[in-house]
Each structure stands twice: as C-alpha cells, then as structure tokens.
C-alpha positions as CSV (number, residue, x, y, z in Angstrom):
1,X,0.0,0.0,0.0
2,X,1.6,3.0,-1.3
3,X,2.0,6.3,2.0
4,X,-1.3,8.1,1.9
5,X,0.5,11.4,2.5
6,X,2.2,11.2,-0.5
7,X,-0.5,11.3,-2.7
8,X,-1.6,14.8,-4.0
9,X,-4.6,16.1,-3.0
10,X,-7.1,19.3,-3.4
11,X,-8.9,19.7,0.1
12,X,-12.2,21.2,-0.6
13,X,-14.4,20.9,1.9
14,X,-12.7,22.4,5.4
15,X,-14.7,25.1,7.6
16,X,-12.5,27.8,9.8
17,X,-12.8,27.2,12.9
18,X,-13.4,23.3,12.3
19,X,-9.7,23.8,10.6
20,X,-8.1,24.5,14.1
21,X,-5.6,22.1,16.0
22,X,-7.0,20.4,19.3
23,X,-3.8,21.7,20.8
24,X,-4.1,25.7,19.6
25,X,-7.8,25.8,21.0
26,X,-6.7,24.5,24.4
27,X,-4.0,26.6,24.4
28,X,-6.0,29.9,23.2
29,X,-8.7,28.7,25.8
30,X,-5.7,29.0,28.7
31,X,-4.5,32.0,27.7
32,X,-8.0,33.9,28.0
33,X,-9.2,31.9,31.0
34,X,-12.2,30.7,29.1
35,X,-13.6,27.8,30.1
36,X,-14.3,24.6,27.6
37,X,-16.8,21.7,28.3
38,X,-15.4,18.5,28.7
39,X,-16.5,17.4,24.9
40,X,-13.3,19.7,24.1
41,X,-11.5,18.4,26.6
42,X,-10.5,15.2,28.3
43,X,-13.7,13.9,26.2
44,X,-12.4,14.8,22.9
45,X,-13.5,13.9,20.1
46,X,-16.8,14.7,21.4
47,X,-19.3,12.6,20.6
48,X,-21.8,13.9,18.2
49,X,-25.4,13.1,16.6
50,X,-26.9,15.2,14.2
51,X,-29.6,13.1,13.6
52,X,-32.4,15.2,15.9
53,X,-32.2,19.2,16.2
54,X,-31.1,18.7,19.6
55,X,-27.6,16.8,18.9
56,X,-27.3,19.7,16.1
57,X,-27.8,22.1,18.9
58,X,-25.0,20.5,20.8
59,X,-22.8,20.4,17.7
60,X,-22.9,23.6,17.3
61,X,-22.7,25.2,20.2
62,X,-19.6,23.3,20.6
63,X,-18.3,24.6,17.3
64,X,-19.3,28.4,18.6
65,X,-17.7,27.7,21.8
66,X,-14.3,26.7,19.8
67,X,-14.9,29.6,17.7
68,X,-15.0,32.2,20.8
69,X,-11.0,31.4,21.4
70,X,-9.9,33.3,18.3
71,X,-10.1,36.9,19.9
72,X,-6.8,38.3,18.0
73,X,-5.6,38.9,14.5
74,X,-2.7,36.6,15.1
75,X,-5.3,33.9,16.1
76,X,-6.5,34.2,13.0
77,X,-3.4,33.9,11.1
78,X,-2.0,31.0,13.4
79,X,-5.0,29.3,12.2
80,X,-4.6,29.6,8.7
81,X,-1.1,28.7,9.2
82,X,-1.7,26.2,11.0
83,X,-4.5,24.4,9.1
84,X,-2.1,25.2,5.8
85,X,0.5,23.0,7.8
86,X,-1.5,20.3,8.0
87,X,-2.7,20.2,5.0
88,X,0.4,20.1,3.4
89,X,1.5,17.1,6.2
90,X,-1.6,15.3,4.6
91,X,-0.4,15.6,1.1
92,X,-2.9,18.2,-0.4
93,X,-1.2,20.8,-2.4
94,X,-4.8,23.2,-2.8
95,X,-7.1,24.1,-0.2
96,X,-10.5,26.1,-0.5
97,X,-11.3,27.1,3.3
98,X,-14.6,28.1,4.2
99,X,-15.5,30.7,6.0
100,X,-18.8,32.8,7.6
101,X,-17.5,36.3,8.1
102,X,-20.8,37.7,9.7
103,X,-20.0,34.5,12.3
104,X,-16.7,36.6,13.3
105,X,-17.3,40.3,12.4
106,X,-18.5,41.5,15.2
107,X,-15.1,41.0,17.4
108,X,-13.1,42.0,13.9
109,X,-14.1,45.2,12.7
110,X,-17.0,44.0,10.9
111,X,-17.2,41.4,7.8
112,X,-15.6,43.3,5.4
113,X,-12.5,44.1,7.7
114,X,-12.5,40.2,8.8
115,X,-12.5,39.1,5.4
116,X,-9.2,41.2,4.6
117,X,-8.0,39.5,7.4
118,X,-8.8,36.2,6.4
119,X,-7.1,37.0,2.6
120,X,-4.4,38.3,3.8
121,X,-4.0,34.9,6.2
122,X,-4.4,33.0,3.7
123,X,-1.5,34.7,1.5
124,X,0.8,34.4,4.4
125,X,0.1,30.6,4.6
126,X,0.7,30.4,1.1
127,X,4.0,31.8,1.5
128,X,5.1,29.8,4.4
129,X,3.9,26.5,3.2
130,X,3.6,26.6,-0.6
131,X,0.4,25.4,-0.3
132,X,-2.3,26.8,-2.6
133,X,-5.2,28.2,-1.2
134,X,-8.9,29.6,-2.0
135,X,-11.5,30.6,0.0
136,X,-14.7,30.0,0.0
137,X,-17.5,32.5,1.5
138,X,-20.6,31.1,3.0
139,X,-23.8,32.3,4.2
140,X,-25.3,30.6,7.3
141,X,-29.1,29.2,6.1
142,X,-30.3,29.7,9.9
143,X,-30.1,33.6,9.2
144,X,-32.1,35.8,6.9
145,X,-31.6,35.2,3.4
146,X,-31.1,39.2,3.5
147,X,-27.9,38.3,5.1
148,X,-26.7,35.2,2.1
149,X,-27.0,38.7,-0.3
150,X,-25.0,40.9,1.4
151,X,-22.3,38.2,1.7
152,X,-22.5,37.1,-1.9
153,X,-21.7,40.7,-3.0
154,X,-18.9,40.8,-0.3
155,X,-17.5,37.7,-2.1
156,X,-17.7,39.0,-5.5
157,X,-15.4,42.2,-4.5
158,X,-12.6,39.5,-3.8
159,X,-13.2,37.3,-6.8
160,X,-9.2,38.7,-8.0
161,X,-8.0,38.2,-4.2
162,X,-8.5,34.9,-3.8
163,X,-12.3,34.1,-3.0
164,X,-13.6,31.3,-5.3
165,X,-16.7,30.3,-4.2
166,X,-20.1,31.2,-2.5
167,X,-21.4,28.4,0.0
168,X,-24.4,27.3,2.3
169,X,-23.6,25.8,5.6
170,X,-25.3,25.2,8.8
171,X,-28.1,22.5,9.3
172,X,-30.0,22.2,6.2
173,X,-33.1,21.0,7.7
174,X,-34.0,24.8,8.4
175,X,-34.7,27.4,6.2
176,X,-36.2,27.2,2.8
177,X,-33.1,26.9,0.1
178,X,-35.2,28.1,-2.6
179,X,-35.0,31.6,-0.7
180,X,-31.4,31.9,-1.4
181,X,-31.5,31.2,-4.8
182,X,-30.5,35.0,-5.3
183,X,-27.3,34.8,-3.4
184,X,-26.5,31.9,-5.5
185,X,-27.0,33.7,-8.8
186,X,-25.4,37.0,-7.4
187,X,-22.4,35.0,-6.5
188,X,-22.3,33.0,-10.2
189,X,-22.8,35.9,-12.0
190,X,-19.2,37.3,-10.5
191,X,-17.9,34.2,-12.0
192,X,-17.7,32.3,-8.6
193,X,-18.3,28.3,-7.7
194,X,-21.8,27.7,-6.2
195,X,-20.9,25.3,-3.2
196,X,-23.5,24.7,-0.9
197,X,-24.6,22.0,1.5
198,X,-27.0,19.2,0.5
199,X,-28.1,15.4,0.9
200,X,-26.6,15.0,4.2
201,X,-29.3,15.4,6.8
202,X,-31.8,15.9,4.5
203,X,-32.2,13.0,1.6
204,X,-32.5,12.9,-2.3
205,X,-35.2,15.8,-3.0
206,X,-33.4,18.3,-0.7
207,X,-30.9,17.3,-3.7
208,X,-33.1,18.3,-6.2
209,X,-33.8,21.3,-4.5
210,X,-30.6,22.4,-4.1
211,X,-29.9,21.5,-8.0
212,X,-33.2,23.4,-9.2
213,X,-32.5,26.9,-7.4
214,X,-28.7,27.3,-6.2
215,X,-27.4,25.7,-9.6
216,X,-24.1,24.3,-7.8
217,X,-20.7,23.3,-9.5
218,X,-20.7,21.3,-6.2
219,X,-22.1,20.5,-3.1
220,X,-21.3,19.6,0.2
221,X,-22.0,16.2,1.3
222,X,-24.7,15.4,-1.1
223,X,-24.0,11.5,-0.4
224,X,-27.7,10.9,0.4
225,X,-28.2,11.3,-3.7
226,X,-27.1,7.4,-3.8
227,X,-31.0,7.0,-2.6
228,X,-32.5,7.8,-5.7
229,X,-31.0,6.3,-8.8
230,X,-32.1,9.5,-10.7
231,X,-31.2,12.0,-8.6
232,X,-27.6,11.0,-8.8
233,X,-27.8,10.2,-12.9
234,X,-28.7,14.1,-12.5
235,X,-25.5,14.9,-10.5
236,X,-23.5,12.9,-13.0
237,X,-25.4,14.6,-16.2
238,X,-24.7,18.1,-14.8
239,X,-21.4,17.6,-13.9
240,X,-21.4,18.1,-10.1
241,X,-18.7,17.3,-7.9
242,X,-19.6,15.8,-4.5
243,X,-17.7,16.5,-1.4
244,X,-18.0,13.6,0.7
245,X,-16.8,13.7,4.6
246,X,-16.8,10.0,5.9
247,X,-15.6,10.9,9.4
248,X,-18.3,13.9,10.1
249,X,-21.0,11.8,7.9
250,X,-20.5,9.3,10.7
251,X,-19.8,11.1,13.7
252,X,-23.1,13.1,13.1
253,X,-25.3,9.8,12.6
254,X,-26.0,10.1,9.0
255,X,-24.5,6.6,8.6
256,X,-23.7,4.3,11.3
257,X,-20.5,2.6,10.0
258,X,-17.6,4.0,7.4
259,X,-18.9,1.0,5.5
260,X,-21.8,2.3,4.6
261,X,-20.7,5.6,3.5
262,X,-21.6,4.8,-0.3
263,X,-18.6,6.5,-2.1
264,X,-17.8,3.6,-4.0
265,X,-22.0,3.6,-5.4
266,X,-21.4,7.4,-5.8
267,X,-18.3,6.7,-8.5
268,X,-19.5,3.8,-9.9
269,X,-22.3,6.2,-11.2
270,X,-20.2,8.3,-12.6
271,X,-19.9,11.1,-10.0
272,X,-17.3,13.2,-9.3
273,X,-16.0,12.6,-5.4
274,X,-13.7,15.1,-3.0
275,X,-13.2,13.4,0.3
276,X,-13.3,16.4,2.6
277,X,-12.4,16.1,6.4
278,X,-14.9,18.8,7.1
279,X,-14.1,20.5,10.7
280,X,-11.1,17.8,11.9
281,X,-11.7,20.1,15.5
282,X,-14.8,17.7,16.1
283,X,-14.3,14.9,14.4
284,X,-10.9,14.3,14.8
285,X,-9.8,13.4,11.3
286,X,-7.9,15.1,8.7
287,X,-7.4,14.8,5.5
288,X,-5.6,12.2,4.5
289,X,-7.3,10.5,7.4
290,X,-10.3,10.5,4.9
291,X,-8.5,8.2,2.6
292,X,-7.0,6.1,4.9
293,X,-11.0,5.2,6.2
294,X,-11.6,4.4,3.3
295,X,-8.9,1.8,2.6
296,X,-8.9,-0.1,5.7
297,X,-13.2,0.0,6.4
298,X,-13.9,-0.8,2.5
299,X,-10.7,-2.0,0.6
300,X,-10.6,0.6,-1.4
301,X,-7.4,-0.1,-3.5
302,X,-4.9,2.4,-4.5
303,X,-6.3,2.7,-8.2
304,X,-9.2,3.8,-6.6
305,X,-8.0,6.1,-3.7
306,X,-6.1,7.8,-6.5
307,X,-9.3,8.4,-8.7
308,X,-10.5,10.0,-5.4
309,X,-7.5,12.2,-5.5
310,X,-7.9,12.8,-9.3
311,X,-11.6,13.7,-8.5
312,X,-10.4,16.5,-6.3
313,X,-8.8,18.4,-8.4
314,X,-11.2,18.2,-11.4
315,X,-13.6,19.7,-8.8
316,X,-11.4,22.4,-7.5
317,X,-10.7,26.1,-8.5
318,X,-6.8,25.4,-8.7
319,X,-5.1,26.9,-11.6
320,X,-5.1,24.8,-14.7
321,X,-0.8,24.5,-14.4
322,X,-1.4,23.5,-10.7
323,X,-4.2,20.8,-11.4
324,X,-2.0,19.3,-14.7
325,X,1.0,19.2,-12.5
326,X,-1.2,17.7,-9.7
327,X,-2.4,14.8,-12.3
328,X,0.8,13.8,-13.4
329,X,1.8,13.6,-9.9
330,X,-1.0,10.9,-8.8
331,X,0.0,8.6,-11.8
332,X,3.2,9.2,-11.1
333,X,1.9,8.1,-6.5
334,X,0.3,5.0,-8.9
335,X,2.7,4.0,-11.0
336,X,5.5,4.0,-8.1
337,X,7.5,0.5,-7.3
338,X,5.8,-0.3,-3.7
339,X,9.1,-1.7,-2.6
C-alpha cells in the first residue's frame, strides 16, 4: 500500500474554525481563562449526533464555543497557518477554506475588515507553506436570506484576491433553500463556484432542490443522492462534484458505520467525489485520514483512492498549471514501485 500522505490532494471541503488544531484551542482557551466543556477536553472527540435538532444544537454550540478562542488577529493567522501545515503534512497541495465572516465580524471590525483578514491569512500561509489556497464564502441558512445577499456581493469584491466560491452551511433542515437562490446567482454571475450543502441530513429531494434553485458546480456532502438512482444520474449529467466527509458523515449519525458511506455507489455512477475532512476540530480526522477510512473499512485499493485524489482536483478552483501538474503527480503516486 503506497503512503497516503504522499498522494496529491485538493482539500475542498474544510470550515474555519473546524480547521483548528485540538492543541491551539486549548492553548488559546488557557490564555484567555475561558472555560471549555469536557466534549473539548478530556472527552475529545466529542461525541456527536446530528440526527435530531437537539444533537445539532450541541454540535454547534460546541463549534461556537471553539470559535470564541480566536479573539486576536494573530489567532487568526495562526489558524490559517496552521491548518495550511497540515494540509500540506496530509499531502494536499490546494485548499479552499470556508468561511462565515458575519460569524466573526463582530469581534473583527466588521465582515468586510474580517474578510481582509482572512485574505491576507491565507496569503501568508501560502508563502510559508507553498500550499495553494482559496477561500470559500458562505452564508449561514439559519439567518435571513437578507444576510446570504449581502455576503455574496462581499465575495464577488474578492473574486481577484482569492475568494472562489459562495457556500451554504449550517443544518439544512432549516430554512427554505429556494429563498437563497439570489445569493446563489449574485455570487455566479461574479464568476464564482456555487458550493452549498445538501443530501446530508436531509435526503435525495433536498438534492433536487438544491440543483433546481442554487445551480451548484458542487455540493457539500450530497452523499444521500445514492438514494434515488435519478437523482444522482442528475448529479453525474450536470457535472457536479460531490464532497464527501466519511468521518463527520458518521460522527453526526447520517450513517452508522464508514462501511456504509456509499462512495464507492457514488463513483461507480459516474460522479465526481472530493473526500473532505470537514471541521477535523470535532471529528478528529484530517485529510488524509479520509483516505486512509476508506482503505482499511472498505478496501478501497490504490487505483481507486487515487481516482478520489484525481476527483479532487477536477472539482477544484486550482489553476489549470497547478491541477496538470497535480495529475501527473498521482500517476506518477500510482505507478511507483511499492518496494
């Protein structure tokens, strides 16, 4: 079995905070005297359900607990860095990061001031690592679809400074998706990826929903499409990418095993799949972690864990030279003399 970490990779599906290192958030926690539940703690990782609004509660109020350490610019930036570093560790030579600015604003200057902050974060790691990196800017669907507007014309003004796509996060069991269809086409119409969440807590027609009215190159999750056979011949005729997170889809209940997480279904369609790690803060896998589920809980080989690979960069907003070099590069992982 050729080294996981050596095989290139595109990570596309990573939230901010989620990003963090266990270590950094008890360490920022220290410093400020602020005071973590044991889930973060001895406990860690916590474990989570999504499959009732209450264990979503509790996931995120965890996550806005973890969030509350970052009170300083360089907390930001160590971050970045930080989540850059082990990125790089896991083999992935792109990164789109999603963020929420209006989830940090209010301690930053406002969204417009945090999301400089975030850019220039994000440059910074770049330099330091040689990782490339996007970001992504998403709307919460728990807020006012007022609110998904203003931050799709916030993303547009960085479409030359890094930002490369517009998202939808949060639990998608609440609030009506066909109400942000505007942010969606505000965001497109700048030329940037329509990302958001769908077919993870909510099955195949919250799919079709998403497909009808936010239009997306990909979407988050989306593995619940493997339910309806035409659902996903839809995915596969349109062209969108899924980004699959085994670790979070079963920490948060969606499936009960790795084994069942159908990725294999999903490609044998025809779909394109990203393994994601999602917010390794909670679930307590990174990338390359993703992969290495994958091989031991359902033997995928390493033809197939490089088609994953491959799969990530077709999806990704990496420069053209960056995703040719990256392809060669995985044949290359493939082709290698395992001895």
């Amino acid at each position: 079995m050729r080294p996981l970490h050596d095989l290139p990779k595109a990570h596309l599906h990573l939230h901010f905070t989620g990003s963090m290192r266990h270590a950094t958030l008890l360490e920022l926690a220290q410093r400020d005297g602020i005071n973590l539940p044991p889930a973060l703690t001895e406990e860690w990782p916590p474990e989570l359900s999504g499959a009732d609004e209450k264990g979503w509660f509790r996931f995120q109020r965890l996550y806005d607990v973890a969030r509350s350490v970052l009170r300083t610019e360089d907390d930001v930036r160590r971050l970045v860095r930080e989540a850059a570093e082990d990125d790089v560790a896991d083999g992935a030579r792109w990164t789109e990061i999603q963020v929420d600015p209006s989830g940090y604003g209010a301690r930053f200057g406002g969204i417009t001031a945090f999301t400089d902050l975030v850019i220039d974060a994000v440059r910074e790691a770049e330099r330091s690592t040689g990782l490339g990196m996007g970001v992504v800017i998403a709307a919460n669907r728990t807020r006012h679809p007022m609110d998904a507007r203003t931050l799709a014309r916030l993303a547009t003004q960085y479409v030359d400074r890094g930002v490369v796509g517009f998202g939808l996060s949060n639990d998608e069991r609440r609030g009506e998706t066909t109400d942000f269809a505007r942010a969606f086409r505000i965001a497109a119409d700048a030329g940037l990826a329509s990302v958001p969440h769908g077919g993870e807590l909510r099955g195949p027609d919250h799919v079709t929903t998403c497909l009808d009215h936010l239009h997306p190159n990909r979407l988050g999750h989306g593995v619940r499409a493997a339910e309806d056979p035409r659902v996903l011949e839809r995915i596969v005729a349109e062209g969108v990418a899924l980004e699959v997170c085994p670790a979070s889809n079963v920490s948060l209940g969606v499936y009960a095993t790795v084994e069942e997480v159908p990725v294999r279904d999903l490609m044998a369609a025809g779909a394109t799949v990203a393994l994601g790690a999602d917010d390794p803060l909670l679930f307590g896998t990174r990338l390359a972690g993703q992969y290495a589920l994958l091989r031991a809980a359902q033997d995928f080989s390493d033809a197939e864990l490089a088609e994953l690979a491959l799969g990530s960069w077709r999806a990704s907003r990496a420069p053209q030279d960056v995703v040719e070099t990256a392809a060669a590069d995985v044949a290359a992982w493939l082709a290698a003399d395992d001895a």
